[in-house]
N, C-alpha and C positions, 0 to 999 in steps of 0.2 A: 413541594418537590414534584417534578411533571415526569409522570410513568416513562420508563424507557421502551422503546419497540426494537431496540438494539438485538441484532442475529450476528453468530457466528459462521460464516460460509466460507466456501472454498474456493477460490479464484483460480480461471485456468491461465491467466496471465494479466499482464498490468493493462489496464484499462483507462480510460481517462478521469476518472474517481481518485487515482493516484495525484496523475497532476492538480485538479482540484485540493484533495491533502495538502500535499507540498506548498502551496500557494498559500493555503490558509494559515498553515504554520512558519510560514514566513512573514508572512502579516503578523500574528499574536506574537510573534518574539524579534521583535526586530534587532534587537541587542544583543543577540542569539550567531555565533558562528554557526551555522548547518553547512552538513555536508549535502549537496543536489543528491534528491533523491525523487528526479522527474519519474515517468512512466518509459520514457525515451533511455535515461541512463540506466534505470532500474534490468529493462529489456537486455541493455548493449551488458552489463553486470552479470546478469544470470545466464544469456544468450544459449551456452552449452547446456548448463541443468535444464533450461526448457523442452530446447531443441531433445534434449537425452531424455526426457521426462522424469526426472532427478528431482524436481523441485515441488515442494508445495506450497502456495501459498494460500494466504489464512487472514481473513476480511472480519472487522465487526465495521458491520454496515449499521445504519439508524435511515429506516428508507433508505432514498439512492446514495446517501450520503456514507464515505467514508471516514469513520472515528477512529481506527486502528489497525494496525496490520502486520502479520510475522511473516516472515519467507523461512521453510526447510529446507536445507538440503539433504537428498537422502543419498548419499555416497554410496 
């Protein structure tokens, strides 16, 4: 079992680490209905929490690499 370097950080918006995601889990599950959840859609989706600074979001990176990710809204 290979140690993880896995951090929790806080993104100030979707970056292209997203789209890399997206891609990759559209590769491992090709059998998989997903809903698009580009860096581009994600952006056009939250557009107002951003702009409003309403939103947080929330990255477990491994290095540059994105493994996971939660969006808040703080309403």
């Amino acid at each position: 079992m290979r140690k993880s370097d896995a951090e929790v950080k806080a993104c100030p918006d979707f970056d292209e680490r997203f789209d890399i995601f997206w891609e990759d889990l559209k590769r491992n599950n090709p059998h998989i209905l997903l809903a698009v959840r580009t860096r581009e859609v994600l952006g056009w989706h939250f557009r107002h929490a951003l702009l409003g600074n309403r939103l947080w979001i929330v990255a477990v990176v491994d290095g540059p690499r994105l493994v996971a990710y939660a969006i808040f809204n703080k309403h």
